[in-house]
N, C-alpha and C positions, 0 to 999 in steps of 0.2 A: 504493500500500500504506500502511495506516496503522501509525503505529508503536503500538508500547503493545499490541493489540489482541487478543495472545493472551493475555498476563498479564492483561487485564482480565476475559477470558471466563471464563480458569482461575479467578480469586476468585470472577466469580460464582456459576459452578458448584458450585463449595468451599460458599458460605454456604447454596446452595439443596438441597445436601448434608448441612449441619447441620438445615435446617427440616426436610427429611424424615425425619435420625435421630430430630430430638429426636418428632415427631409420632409413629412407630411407637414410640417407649419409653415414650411416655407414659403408657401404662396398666400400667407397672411391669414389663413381659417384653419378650425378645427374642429370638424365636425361629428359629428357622431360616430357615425361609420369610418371615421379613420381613429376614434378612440377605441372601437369595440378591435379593427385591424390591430392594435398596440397589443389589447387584451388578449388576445388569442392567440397573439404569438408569446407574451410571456408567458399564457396557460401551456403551450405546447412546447416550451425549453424551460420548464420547470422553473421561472424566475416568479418571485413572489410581487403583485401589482402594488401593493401600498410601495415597498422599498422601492421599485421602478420608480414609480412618480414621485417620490422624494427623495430621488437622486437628481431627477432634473427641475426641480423645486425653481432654483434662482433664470434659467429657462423657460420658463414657466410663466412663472411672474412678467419678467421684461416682456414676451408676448403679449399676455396681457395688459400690458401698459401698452402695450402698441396700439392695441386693436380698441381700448379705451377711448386714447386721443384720436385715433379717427373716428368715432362716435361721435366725442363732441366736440371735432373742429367744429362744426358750423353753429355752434352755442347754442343746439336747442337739443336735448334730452329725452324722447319720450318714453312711455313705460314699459312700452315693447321693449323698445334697446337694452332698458336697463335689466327688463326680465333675462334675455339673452345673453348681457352678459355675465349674470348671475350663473344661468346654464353653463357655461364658461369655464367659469371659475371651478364651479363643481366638476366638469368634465379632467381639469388640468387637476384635480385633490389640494387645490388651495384652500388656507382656510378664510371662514367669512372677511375678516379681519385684515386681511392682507395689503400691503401698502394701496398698493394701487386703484382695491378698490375701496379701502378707507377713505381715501381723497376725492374719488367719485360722489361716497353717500356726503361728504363733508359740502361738493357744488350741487348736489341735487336739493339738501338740507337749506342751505342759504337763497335757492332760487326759490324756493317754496315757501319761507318766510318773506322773500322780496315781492312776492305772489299776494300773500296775505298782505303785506302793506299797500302791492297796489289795487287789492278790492277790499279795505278794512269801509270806505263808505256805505259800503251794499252786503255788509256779515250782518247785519240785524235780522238779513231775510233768509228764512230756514233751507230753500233751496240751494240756494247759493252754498251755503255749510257743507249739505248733502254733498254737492259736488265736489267740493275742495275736500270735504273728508274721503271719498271713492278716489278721487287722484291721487290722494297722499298713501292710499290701501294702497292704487294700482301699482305704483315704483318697487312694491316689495322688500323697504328696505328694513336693515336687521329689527329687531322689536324693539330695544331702547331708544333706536332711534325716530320709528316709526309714534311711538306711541309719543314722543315728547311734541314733537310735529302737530300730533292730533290733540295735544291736552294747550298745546299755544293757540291752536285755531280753534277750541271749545273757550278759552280764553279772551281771546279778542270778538267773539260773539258775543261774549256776555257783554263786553265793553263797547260793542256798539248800539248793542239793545238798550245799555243804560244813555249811551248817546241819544237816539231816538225818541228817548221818554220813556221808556220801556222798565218802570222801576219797579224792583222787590218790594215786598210787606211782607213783614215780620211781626213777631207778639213784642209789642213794647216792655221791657222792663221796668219800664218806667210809667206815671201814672199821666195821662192824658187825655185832654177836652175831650167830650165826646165830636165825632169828626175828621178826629187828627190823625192818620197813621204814620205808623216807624215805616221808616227806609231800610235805617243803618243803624247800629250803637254796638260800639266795642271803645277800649281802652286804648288812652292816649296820653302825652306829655305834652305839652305844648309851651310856646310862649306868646304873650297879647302884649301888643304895645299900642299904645293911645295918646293921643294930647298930653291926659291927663297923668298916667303911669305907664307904667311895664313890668309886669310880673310873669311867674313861670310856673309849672306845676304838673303833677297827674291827674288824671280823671277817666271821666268816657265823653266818648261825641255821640251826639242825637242828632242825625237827619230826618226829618217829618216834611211831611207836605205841605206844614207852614214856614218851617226855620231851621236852624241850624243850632244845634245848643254844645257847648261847653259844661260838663256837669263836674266842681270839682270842689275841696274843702277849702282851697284858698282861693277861690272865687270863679265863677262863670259865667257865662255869657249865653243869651240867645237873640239869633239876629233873624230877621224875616228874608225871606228871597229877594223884597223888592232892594233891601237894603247892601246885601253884597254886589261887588260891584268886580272880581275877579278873583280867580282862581287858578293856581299852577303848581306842577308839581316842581320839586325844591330836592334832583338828586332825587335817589331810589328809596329818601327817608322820611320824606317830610311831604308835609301840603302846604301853600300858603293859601290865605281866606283873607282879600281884600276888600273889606267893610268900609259901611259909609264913615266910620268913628274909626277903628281900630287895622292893626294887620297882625292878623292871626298866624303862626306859625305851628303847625301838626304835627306831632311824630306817632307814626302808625305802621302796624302791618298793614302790607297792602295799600300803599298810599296812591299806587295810580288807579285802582279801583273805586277808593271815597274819590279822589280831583274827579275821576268821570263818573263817578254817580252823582257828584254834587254837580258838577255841570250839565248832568241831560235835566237834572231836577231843575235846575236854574232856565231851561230853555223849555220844558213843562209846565213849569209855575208861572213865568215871568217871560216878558216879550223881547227881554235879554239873549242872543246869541254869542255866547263867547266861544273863545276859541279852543279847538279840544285838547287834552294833558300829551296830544302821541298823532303823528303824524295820519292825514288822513290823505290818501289818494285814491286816484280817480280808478274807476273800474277798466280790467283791460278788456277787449271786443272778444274775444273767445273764452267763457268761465269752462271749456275742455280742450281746451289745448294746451300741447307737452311745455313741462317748463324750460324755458329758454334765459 
């Protein structure tokens, strides 16, 4: 028996392995039936298919990175392509993860956010959702990805229904007119400054249908709709609430959700249209067509 004589046979096989991938990819595809031709000839020279394809692993990859960027030279993406080269990817034993197509779901992730900014005027309408959420299904991309995509565009629905007028009711914790319902109330720190003073402190805010209340042991405030006069969000921490008297400074979870619920209240309530906490554009002419 000679020693060595399997490990030698296995390398040969391995490199004669690579001659044949690199020869079928050469003409820029790879498709089924030249995968299953690979498969069947390591079945039949006793070479084991996982070790195969992860021998030409970094072959592999560059392929695919080829066959990517001609995908999206022409900057539009649709879900066909993307399902394909998924197929792909799985055909070559790459995993999900793998550079090349990391950096694909990374431009597919930001055209689809750039999607939702330019139809955030027209997400109040339920259809419209529908559709942007069935596109964001059809790209099939991995699930943490997919699902953060869908809980941003469940997101900025809520926040344009609150733009609309479109506002919650809640059970007040607190005790009020008959008439009046809650919007909002949770816990805040803020600071008010006036003509007269400026002080700081914790509490809760009250949004109602009438006003805005500051509820707290070192002093609050309740202002009516007519009497605010703007609203911005101040950084991912704060609100500011510019009163007829006063400028209110919020600190809140959630603060770009109270600036746009106080503002769709504000253009609900009152004949005031300000301007909204987050970019709003224009709808684009196809709500199904691939992202580009």
């Amino acid at each position: 028996m000679q020693l060595f004589s399997h490990p030698d046979r296995t390398s040969r096989l391995l490199k004669a392995f690579r001659t044949n991938f690199l020869f079928l990819i050469s003409d820029g595809a790879y498709p089924p039936h030249r995968q299953q031709r690979l498969y069947q000839w390591c079945q039949k020279v006793g070479l084991d298919w996982a070790v195969a394809r992860a021998h030409v692993a970094p072959e592999s990859t560059a392929f695919l990175q080829n066959v990517i960027q001609r995908s999206v030279r022409d900057g539009v993406l649709a879900p066909e392509e993307m399902q394909n080269l998924q197929r792909l990817r799985r055909r070559l034993g790459l995993a999900e993860d793998v550079e090349p197509m990391a950096r694909l779901y990374d431009l597919v992730e930001r055209k689809i956010e750039h999607l939702l900014v330019e139809r955030a005027a027209y997400l109040s309408e339920e259809q419209v959702v529908k559709n942007l959420a069935e596109q964001i299904s059809a790209y099939h991309l991995p699930q943490d990805r997919e699902g953060r995509l869908q809980r941003l565009l469940q997101q900025q629905h809520a926040y344009a229904r609150l733009m609309a007028g479109v506002l919650p009711v809640i059970a007040a914790p607190i005790d009020l007119p008959d008439g009046e319902v809650c919007h909002d109330y949770r816990e805040i720190s803020f600071i008010e400054a006036s003509a007269a003073a400026r002080h700081s402190g914790t509490g809760y805010l009250a949004v109602t249908c009438k006003r805005v209340m500051v509820l707290a042991p070192q002093g609050g405030s309740a202002t009516r709709w007519n009497d605010i006069r703007h609203v911005q969000l101040q950084g991912d921490r704060a609100v500011q609430i510019v009163t007829a008297t006063a400028n209110l400074l919020v600190y809140c979870n959630e603060p770009q959700y109270v600036a746009t619920l106080i503002i769709g209240a504000m253009r609900r309530y009152t004949r005031y249209d300000p301007q909204p906490p987050f970019t709003n554009k224009r709808l684009m002419s196809n709500p199904a067509s691939p992202v580009s």
